[in-house]
C-alpha positions in Angstrom: 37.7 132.9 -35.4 36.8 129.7 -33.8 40.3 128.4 -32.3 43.6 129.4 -32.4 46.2 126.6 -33.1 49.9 128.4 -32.3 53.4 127.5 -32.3 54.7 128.5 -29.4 58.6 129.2 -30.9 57.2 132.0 -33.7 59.6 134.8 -35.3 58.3 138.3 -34.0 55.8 137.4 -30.9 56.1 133.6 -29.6 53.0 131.5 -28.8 52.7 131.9 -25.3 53.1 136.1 -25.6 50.2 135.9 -28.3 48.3 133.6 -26.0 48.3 136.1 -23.1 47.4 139.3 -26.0 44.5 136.8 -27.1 43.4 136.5 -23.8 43.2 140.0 -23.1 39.9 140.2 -25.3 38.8 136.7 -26.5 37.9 133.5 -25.0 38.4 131.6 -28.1 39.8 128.1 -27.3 43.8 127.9 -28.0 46.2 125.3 -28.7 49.8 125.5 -28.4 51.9 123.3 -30.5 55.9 122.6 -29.5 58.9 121.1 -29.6 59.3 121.7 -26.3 58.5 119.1 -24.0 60.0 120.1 -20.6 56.9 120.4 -18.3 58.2 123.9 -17.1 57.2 124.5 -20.7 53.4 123.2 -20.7 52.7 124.4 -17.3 53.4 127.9 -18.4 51.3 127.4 -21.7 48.4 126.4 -19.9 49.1 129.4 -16.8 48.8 132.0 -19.5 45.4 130.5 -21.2 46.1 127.9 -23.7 43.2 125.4 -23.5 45.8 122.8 -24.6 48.8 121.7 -25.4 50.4 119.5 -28.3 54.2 118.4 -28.6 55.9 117.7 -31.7 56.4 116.0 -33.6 53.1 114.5 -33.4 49.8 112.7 -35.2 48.2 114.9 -37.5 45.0 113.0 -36.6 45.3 113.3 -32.8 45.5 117.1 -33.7 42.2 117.0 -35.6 40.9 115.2 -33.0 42.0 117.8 -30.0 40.5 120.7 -32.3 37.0 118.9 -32.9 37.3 118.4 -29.0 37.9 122.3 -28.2 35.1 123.3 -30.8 32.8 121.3 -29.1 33.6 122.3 -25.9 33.3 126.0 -27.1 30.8 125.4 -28.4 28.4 123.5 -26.1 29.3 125.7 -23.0 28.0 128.2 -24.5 31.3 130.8 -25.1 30.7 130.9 -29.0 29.0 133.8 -29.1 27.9 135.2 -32.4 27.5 138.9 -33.1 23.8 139.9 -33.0 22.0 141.7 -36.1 21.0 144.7 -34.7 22.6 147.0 -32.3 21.4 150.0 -30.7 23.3 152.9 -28.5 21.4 155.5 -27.4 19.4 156.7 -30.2 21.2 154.9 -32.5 20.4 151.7 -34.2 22.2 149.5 -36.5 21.0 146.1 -38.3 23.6 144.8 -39.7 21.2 142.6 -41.8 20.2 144.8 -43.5 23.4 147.5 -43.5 20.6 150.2 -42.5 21.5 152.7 -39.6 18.6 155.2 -38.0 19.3 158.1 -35.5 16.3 158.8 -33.3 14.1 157.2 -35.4 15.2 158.5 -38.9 17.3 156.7 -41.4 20.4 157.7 -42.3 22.8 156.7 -45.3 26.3 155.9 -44.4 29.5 154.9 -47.1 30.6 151.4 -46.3 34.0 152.9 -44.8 31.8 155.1 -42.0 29.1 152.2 -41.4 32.0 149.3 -40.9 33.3 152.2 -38.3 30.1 152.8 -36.4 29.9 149.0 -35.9 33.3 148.3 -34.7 32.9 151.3 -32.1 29.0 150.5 -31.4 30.0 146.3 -30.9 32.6 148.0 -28.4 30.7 151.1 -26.8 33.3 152.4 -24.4 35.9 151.2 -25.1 38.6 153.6 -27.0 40.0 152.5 -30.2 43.6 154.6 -31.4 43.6 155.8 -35.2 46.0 152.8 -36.4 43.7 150.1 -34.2 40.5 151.9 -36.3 42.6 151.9 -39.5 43.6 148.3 -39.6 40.3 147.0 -38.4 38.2 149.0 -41.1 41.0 148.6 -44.4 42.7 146.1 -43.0 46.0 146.7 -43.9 48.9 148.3 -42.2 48.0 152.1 -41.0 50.8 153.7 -42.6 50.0 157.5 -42.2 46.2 157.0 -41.5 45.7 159.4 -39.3 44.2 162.1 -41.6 41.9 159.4 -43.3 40.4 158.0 -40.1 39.8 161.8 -38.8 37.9 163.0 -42.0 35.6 159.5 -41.9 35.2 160.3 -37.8 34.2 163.6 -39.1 31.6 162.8 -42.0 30.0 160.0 -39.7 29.7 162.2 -36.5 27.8 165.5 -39.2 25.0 162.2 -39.9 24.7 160.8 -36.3 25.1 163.7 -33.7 22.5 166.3 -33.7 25.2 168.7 -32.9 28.7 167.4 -34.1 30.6 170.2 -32.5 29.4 168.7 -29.3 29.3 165.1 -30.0 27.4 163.0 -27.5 27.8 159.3 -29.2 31.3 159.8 -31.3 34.1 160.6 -28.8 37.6 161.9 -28.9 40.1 160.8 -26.4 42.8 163.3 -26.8 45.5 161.6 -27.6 44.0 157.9 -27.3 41.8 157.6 -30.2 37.9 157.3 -30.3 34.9 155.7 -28.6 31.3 155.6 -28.9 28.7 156.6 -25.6 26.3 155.1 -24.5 23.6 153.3 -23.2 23.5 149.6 -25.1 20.4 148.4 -25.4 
């Protein structure tokens, strides 16, 4: 995703809520659209990270023009950043190029479902991810009794990358949180 264009009066989370969520991990340019004018309105807009702000109704072309202007921006500051090919965490490496995965050195085959896991968690080392976060990332759809699922893939990844999966030293538990990945990024 390369901007977010929101309206700030939505059903279920309005555009200045899912501005502040957004802003929580991403740094992706925003741009509220409204009917509301009052500059209590915009002010708060912009407070909570919108990059800017568009009242309705309003000129389709002066829209384009505000994106193009954001991408740019984004762009030339340098805050696009694109995900690199190869990651490695400890002893593990992953080149996503190529979908291969080696642990110490030694290749290891993965099912797509386990190697789309291992690179949410290794793009993210350290940071916990709960079972329905992991579940709608990976299948992307709802996570409507996933837990079992998510567990047995945790399980058959962590037998190929730990030496001793009893005693995991990359694939974490968080009782009650969810999962993470340690380690050292390199």
């Amino acid at each position: 995703i390369h901007l977010v264009l929101l309206d700030v009066m939505m059903p279920v989370m309005d555009g200045v809520a899912a501005t502040a969520k957004i802003r929580e991990f991403s740094n992706v340019p925003i741009i509220l659209l409204t009917a509301k004018s009052e500059t209590e309105d915009k002010v708060l807009g912009l407070n909570v990270g919108a990059d800017d702000y568009i009242t309705k109704p309003f000129v389709p072309v002066e829209v384009l023009a505000r994106v193009r202007s954001q991408l740019r921006r984004y762009a030339s500051l340098g805050s696009h950043q694109t995900e690199p090919d190869s990651l490695t965490i400890g002893g593990i490496s992953m080149d996503d190029r190529t979908k291969t995965v080696t642990v110490e050195g030694e290749s290891v085959s993965l099912t797509p479902t386990e190697y789309a896991i291992l690179h949410l968690l290794m793009s993210n080392p350290g940071k916990v991810y709960s079972t329905k976060t992991l579940y709608e990332a990976v299948w992307r759809e709802a996570a409507l009794g996933s837990e079992g699922s998510v567990a047995v893939h945790i399980r058959h990844l962590r037998e190929k990358i730990e030496i001793n999966p009893s005693e995991p030293r990359y694939l974490k538990v968080m009782w009650g949180q969810g999962y993470k990945l340690e380690g050292e990024k390199k």
